[in-house]
N, C-alpha and C positions, 0 to 999 in steps of 0.2 A: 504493500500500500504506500510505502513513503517514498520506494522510486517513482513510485504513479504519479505522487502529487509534485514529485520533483522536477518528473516528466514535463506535468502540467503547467506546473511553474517558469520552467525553462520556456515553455514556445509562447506562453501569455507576456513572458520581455523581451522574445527576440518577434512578437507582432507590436508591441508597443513600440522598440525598437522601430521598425517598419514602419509605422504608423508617423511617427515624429521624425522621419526624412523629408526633407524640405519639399523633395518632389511628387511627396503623399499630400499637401495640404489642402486641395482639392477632397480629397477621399475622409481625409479627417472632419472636415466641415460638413459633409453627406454626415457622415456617421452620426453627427452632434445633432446636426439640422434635419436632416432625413430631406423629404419630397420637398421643395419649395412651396414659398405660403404668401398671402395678396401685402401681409404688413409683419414684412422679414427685414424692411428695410435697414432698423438699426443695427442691424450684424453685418453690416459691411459700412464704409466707407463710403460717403455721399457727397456729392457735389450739388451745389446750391445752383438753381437755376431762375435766376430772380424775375419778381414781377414788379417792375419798378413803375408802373404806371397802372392801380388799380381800378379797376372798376365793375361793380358788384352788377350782377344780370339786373334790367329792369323786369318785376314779376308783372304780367299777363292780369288781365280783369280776372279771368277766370282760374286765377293761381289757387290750386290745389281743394279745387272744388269736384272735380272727380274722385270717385272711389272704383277699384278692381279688386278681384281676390285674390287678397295675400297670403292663402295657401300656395297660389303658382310660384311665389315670387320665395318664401320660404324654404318650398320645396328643395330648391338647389343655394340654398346659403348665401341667398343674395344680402350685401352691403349696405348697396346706395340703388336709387332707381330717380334718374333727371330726365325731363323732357322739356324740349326748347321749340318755342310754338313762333316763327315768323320774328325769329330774334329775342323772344323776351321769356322768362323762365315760369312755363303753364305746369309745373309738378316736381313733387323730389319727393323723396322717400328715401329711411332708415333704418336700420335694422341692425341688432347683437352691436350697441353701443356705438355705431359710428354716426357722424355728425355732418355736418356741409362742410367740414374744415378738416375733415379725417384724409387721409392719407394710403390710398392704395395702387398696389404694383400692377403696371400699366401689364408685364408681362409683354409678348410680343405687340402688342399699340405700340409700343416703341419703334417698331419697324417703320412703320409709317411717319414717325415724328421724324426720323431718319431720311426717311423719303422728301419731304418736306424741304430739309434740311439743304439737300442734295439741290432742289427747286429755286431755295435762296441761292446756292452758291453759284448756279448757272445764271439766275437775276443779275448777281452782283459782278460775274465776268471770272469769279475766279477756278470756274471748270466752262470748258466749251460748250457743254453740250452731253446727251445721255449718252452721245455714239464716239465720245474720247477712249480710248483706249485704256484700261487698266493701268497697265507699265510705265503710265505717264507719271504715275504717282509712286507706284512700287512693281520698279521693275520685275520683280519674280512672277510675275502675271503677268504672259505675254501671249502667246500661243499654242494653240494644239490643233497638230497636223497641219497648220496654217492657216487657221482660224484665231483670229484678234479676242484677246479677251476684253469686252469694253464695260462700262458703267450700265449701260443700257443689260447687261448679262445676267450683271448682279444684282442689277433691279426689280430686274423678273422671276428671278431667281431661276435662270438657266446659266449659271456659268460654270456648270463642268467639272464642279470637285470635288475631291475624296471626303466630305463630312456626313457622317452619322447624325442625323437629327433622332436623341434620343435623351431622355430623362432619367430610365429605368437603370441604368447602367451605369455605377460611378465611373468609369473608365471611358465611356463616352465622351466625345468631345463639346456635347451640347451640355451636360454636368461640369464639365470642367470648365468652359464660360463660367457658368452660375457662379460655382461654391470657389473656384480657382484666383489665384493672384498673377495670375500672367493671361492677360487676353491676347496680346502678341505673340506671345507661343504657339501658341493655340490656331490662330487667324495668320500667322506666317507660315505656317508649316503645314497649312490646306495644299495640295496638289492637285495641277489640275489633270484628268483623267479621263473625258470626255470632249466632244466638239462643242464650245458655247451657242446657245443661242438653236440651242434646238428641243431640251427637254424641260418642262416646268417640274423642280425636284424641292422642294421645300428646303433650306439649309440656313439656320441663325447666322451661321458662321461668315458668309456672305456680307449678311448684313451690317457684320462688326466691322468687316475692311469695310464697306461703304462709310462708315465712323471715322473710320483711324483718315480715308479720303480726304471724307470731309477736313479734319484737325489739319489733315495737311495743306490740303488747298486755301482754307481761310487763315492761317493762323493763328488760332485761338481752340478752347479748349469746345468739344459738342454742346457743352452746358453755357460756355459763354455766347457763343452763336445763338444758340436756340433761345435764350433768352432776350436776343438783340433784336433776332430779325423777327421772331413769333410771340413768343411767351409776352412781353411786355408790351408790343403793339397790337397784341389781343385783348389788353387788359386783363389779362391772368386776376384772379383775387389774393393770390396764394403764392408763396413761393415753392416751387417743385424741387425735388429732391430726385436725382439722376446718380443710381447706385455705381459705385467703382471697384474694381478690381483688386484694389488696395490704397492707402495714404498717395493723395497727389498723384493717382492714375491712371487710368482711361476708363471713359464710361460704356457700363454693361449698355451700349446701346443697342442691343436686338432683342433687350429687354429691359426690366427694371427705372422703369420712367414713374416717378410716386407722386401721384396728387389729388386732388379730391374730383367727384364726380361733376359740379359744377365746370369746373375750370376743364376738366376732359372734351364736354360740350361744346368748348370753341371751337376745338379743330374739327368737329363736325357742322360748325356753322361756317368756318372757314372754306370749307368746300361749298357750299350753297351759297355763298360769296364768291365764287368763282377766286379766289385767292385774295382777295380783297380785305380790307378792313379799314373803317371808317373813311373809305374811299382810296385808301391807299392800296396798293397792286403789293403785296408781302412777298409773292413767287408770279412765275409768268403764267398765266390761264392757261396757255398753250399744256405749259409742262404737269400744271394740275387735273388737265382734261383728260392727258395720257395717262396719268398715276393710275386714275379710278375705271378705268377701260382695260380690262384682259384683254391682253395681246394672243390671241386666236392664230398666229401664228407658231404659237407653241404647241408641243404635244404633252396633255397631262401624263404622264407616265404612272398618278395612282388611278386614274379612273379610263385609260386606254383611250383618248378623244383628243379632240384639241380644247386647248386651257380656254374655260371660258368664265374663270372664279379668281384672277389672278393679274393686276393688272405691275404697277413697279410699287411693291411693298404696299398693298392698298387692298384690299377681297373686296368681291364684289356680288350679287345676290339676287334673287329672283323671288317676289312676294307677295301673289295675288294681286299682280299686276304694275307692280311698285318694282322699279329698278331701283337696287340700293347699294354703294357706296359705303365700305363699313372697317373699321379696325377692328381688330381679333386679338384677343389674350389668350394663354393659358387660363383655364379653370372658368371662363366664361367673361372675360374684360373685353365687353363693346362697345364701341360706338358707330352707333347707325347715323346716316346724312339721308333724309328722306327730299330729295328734290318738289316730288310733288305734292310734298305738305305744305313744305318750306321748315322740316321739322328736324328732332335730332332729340336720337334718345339713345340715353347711357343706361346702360349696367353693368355694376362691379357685383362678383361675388369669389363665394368657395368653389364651387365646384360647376360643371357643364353638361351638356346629355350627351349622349352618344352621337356619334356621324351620321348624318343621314344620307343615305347614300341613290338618295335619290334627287333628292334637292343640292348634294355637295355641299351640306354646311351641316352644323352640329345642332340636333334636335330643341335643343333648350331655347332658340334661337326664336322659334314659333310663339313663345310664352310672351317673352320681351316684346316683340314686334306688335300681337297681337294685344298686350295692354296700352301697349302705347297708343299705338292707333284707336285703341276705343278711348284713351283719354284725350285725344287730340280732337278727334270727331264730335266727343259729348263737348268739347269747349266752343267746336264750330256752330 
């Protein structure tokens, strides 16, 4: 028995050993943390993405004069639930203690804030265009079989390389973003392995060089931009919090975007502004018009068709007759642009339904849509 426990002893410090190798710290933070969560924010390292010119939604006549049943909305753990009626705020709703000032993880919405991002820097001249070449910025992304890797690749998410989108798997490269202190490792060491510009493949990792791009082309930090060209000429109410990697490091931009559900709501009003705010042009319409348009020139590779849910970082959706324009999180973080309401309605929560694999988007999605619109309707 006391070799046993000697036994036992010995392999429980050469895995702590293991575990306390610098290049386990990803794997250690899984362990601590387990699955990612909407308000995980304070365990990592955040960068302040400020609202330096605030101004609160004006509330609607009929502000929060509708009622829907809040079994649906319970059901899956939902947060926050905001709808924005023709610019001005017609609903909110709370749940399990959070507030209009609470703070939750955009999760992939990020990608689109990124997209955005991308939008300003071509406004402002300091990228040409979505069809510049990769290598312009980081050489190591150049070509395959002589095929240009461009922005436009990354945006659609067909550029052709070796990343695992997965969560389950500490070892994965979409974990190690997350929980990880090297997002450079990570997003340098993608290879490309395929022709760009021909399979729509889902890949966060993608999304983080369009980040590290971005930093490069503007010079300045994702959070300081996004708070220059958007956040503040949105009139943000809140100051956002854009999770990093580590102290002074680059932002989890393929996810991890943290603010409350009001202030989410712009950038879906921002699109129904055609890129506009308070008459100013923030991105070119041109470039916002292509974001929210699947490029049908791709081939979906999960559902054997061409991509017709996937425009440059931006989903897009089909609703009883309502073309809709939408951000997408993990665990069910949306925001819908309903053009023909002139509307826009968020939900944050815990958890999401299952894919539908018929409509190509995840079931829960029916719930949100469908109260919104009966509370948009009851206020018309």
């Amino acid at each position: 028995m006391k070799k046993i426990l000697i036994t036992i002893l010995a392999l429980l410090c050469l895995l702590a050993g293991y575990l306390m190798l610098p290049s386990n710290y990803a794997l250690r933070q899984m362990l601590m943390y387990q699955y990612p969560k909407i308000n995980q924010y304070p365990i990592f390292e955040n960068r302040v993405v400020e609202a330096l010119s605030p101004h609160p939604w004006e509330r609607a006549v009929a502000y929060n004069t509708a009622s829907f049943a809040d079994s649906s909305m319970t059901e899956y753990g939902s947060v926050a639930f905001v709808v924005i009626k023709d610019g001005k705020l017609l609903f909110e709703s709370y749940w399990d203690d959070y507030s209009p000032q609470s703070l939750s993880n955009s999760f992939s919405m990020a990608k689109s804030i990124v997209s955005l991002a991308i939008g300003c820097a071509i406004g402002d001249g300091f990228i040409e265009g979505i069809d510049q070449p990769a290598a312009d910025f980081f050489p190591a992304f150049g070509t395959y079989e002589g095929d240009t890797l461009r922005l436009r690749h990354l945006l659609t998410m067909s550029a052709g390389v070796d990343f695992e989108e997965s969560y389950s798997s500490p070892f994965s490269p979409t974990a190690q973003l997350y929980y990880g202190n090297d997002l450079g490792g990570i997003t340098f060491g993608m290879k490309q392995n395929a022709r760009p510009g021909v399979n729509f493949i889902y890949q966060s990792g993608v999304t983080q060089l369009l980040a590290f791009i971005v930093e490069k082309a503007v010079g300045e930090s994702l959070s300081s931009y996004v708070s220059r060209k958007l956040w503040t000429p949105m009139h943000a109410e809140e100051n956002a919090l854009w999770s990093l990697d580590r102290a002074e490091g680059m932002e989890k931009a393929y996810c991890c975007f943290n603010t409350n559900a009001r202030d989410f709501a712009r950038f879906g009003q921002l699109i129904l502004n055609n890129g506009q705010w308070d008459g100013v042009q923030l991105l070119p319409e041109d470039y916002l018009l292509e974001a929210i348009t699947p490029d049908a020139t791709l081939f979906d590779s999960e559902y054997k068709e061409p991509n017709r849910r996937y425009g440059l970082q931006f989903w897009r959706l089909e609703y009883e007759g309502l073309s809709i324009p939408y951000m997408r999180g993990l665990y069910g973080q949306y925001v819908f642009a309903i053009p023909e309401k002139n509307a826009v309605i968020v939900r944050l929560g815990r958890q999401r339904g299952t894919v539908d694999y018929i409509h190509h988007y995840p079931s829960d999605i029916n719930l949100w849509l469908s109260a919104g619109l009966r509370i948009i309707d009851a206020a018309s």
